[in-house]
N, C-alpha and C positions, 0 to 999 in steps of 0.2 A: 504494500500500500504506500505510495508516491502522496504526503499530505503538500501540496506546493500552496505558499505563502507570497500573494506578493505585497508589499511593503511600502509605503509612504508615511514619515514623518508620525510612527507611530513608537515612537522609545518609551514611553511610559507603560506600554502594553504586551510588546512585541514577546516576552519574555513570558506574560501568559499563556499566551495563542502556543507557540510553542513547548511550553511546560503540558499544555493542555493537550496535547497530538503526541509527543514523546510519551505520556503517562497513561497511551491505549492498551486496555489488556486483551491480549488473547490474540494480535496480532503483528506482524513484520513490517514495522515502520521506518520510510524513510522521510524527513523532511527536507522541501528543499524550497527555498529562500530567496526571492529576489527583491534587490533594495534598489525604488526605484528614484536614485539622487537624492536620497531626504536630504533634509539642510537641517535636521536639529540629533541628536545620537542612537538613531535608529540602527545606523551603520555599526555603532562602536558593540550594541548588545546584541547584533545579528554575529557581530566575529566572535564574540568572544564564545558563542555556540558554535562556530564555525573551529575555531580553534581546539573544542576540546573535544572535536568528532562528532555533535551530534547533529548539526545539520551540514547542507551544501548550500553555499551562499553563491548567488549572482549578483553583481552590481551592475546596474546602467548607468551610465557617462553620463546620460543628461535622460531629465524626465521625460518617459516617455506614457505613461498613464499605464491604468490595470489591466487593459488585453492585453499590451504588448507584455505585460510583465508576468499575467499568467501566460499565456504562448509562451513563453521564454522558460517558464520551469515546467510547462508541460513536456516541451522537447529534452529537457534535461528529466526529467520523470523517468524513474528505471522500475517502479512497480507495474504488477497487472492493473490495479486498480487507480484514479490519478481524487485526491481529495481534493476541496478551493476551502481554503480556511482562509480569511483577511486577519490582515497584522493585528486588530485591536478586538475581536472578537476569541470563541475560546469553546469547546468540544466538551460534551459532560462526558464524565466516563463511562466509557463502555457503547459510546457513539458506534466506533467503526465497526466493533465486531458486532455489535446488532443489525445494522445495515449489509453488512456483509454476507448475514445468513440469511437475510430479508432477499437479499439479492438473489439468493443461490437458490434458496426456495421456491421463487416467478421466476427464474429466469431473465432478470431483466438485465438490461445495459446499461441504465442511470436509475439508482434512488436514491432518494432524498425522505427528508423528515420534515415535520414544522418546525420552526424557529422560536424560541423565547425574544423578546423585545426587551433590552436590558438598559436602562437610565444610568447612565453613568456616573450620576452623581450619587446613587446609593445602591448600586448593583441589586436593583429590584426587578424584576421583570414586569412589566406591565400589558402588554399585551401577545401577542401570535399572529404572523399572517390567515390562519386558519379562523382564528376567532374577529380578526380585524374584518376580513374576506366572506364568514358564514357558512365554511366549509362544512360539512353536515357528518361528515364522513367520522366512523367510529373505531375502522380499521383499516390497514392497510388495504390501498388500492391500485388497478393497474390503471393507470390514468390514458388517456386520449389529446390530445391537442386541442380540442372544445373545452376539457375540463382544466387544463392550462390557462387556457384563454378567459375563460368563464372567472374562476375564482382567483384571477391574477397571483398564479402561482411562479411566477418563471423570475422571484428575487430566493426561490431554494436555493439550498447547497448540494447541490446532487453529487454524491458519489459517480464517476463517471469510468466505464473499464475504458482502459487506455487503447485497449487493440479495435473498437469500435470508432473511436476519435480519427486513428490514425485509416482507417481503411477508405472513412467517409470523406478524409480530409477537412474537419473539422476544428476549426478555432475560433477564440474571442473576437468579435469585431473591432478592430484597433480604433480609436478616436476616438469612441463613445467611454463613457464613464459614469454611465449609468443606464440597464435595458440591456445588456452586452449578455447578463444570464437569460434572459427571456430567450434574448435572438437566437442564443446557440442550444439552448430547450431544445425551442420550437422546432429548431433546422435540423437538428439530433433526431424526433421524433418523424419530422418527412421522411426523413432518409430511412427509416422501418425500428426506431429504437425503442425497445420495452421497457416503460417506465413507470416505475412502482414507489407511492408515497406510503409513509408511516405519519401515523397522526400525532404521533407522541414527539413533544417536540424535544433534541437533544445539542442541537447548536445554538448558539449564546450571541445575538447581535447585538452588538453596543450600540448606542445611540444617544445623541445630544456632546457628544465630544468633538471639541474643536477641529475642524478639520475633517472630522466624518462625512462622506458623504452624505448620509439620510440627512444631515443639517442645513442642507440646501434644496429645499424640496421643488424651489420655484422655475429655477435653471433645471431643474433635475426634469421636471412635469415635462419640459418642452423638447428635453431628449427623449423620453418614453413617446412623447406622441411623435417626434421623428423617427423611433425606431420601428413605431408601431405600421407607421405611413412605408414604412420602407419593407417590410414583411409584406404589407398589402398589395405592392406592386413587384416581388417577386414570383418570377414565372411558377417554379413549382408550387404556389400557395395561391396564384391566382386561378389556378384550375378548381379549386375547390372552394366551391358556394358559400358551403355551410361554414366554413374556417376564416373566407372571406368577412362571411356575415358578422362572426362572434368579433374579429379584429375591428370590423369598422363600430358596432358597440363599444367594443372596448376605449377605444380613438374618443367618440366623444364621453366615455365617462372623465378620461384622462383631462378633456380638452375642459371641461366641467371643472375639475379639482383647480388646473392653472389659471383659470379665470377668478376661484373663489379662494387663492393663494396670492393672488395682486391686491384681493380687496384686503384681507388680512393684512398685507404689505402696509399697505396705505391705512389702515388703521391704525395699527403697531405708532406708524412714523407721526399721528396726528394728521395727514392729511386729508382733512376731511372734505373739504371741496373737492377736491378732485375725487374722494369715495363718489362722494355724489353726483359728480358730474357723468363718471362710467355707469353707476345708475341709471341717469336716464340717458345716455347714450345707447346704454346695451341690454334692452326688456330681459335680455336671455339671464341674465345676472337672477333675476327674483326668480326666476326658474330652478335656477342653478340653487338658489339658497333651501327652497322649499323641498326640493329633493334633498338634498344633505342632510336637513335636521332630521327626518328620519332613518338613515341611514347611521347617524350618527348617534341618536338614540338605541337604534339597537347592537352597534357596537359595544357603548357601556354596559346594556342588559347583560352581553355575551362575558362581555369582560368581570362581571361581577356575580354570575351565574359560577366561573369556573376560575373561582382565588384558586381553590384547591392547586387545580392543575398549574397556576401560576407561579401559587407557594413550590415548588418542584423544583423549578431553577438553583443551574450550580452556581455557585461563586467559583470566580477564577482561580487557580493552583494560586493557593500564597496570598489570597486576598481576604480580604477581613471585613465583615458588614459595616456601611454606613448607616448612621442612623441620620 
């Protein structure tokens, strides 16, 4: 098992993520490590793993964003299986080798799990894409491209077997930095890949730390609906209706959320004339809002339905609760 890490300006973290992947029971791990040009000591505490044998470090010369940096440890990947763990997130125990038998069980090419949603400032989790999304599902499922699309599932960490990647010719879209797991999902499952979720969720997404991407939602919205536009107009996806259908839903749920992340914007900053001037510029706005508040009420329901399952979340190798 290949866990490949890739790395920006994460030195406060980096150290977990891979405590958290070295500390898998029951399987042959390699990690391997690409620093892509941080500028603060991500570099100094990726060597000093690198020096005492337990990973393999890549460095890039100059920033080149996280396709290029996962492609770059995927081709250095020497397991059967290739893992995507980010530098500031972190693996509960006993991740891989449950996914591993999950895998071996269906048959599949890629599986993945739900995610914990972990606040960084008190390592509590709060939410799940499953419970954010309304995934209904109680047990492992063999998923379809509709059910990807449908419950905006394609920000998983799928397990991914390496000899499937390599046949299909399959990699990250480089420039994007954000949408880049959906694209390469999706394009995985055209090409005939068997992919099997687990409900339970065992990967640890950080969130609200500097620098994280999820902290830029608003830049972020406008790569999802270009990556979304760009699926849409791919030949092997344009043959199909129904896949078409669910992507152009999806497009304007997305285009929905960036509209009602500007208003947000512009509130935050006090600009309230101009809230109101897009108001009544754009009817679709009160649209957009009246939708939401239901969607967002039964979010909290979901989320307070199931602390249980929240309360579950690990803390990082070495890390200590915030209060």
């Amino acid at each position: 098992m290949s866990v490949i890490i890739a790395t920006y300006n994460c030195a406060p973290y980096l150290a977990e993520a891979i405590e958290s992947a070295l500390g898998q029971d029951g399987v042959n791990v390699e990690v391997v490590v690409v620093d892509d040009a941080s500028t603060d000591g991500t570099l100094v505490v990726a060597r000093r793993y690198e020096q005492a044998g337990r990973v393999r470090l890549f460095v890039n010369e100059v920033n080149r964003g996280p396709s290029f940096s996962r492609n770059r440890a995927i081709s250095a990947a020497r397991g059967e299986w290739v893992a995507q763990l980010d530098g500031d997130d972190w693996f509960a125990p006993g991740r891989l080798l449950t996914l591993l038998q999950l895998a071996d069980a269906r048959q599949a090419d890629l599986v993945a799990d739900d995610m914990f949603m972990v606040e960084d400032s008190t390592l509590r989790a709060v939410s799940t894409p499953f419970l954010n999304n309304g995934v209904p599902w109680r047990a492992a499922q063999s998923v379809t491209p509709l059910d990807v699309i449908k419950y905006d599932l394609g920000s998983l960490k799928p397990l991914m077997r390496r000899a499937f990647l390599v046949e299909h010719s399959l990699a990250y879209e480089e420039g994007l930095n954000y949408g880049e797991d959906f694209l390469l999902l999706l394009k995985a499952m055209l090409a005939g890949a068997r992919v099997t979720i687990a409900p339970e969720p065992m990967y640890h997404l950080r969130r609200g730390n500097t620098g994280s991407l999820t902290t830029q939602r608003g830049r972020l919205l406008r790569q999802v609906e270009d990556t979304t536009k760009k699926l849409m107009s791919d030949p092997d996806i344009s043959r199909r209706p129904r896949v078409v259908a669910a992507l152009g839903a999806r497009l304007n749920h997305v285009r929905r959320l960036a509209m009602l992340e500007d208003v947000i914007r512009l509130g935050k900053q006090g600009h309230f004339a101009s809230l109101f001037a897009k108001f009544f510029a754009d009817p679709k706005l009160f649209l957009a809002l009246l939708r939401r508040g239901p969607e967002m009420i039964a979010i909290r329901v979901r989320r307070r339905l199931n602390r249980k399952t929240l309360s579950r979340a690990h803390l990082p190798p070495g890390a200590h609760g915030l209060s």
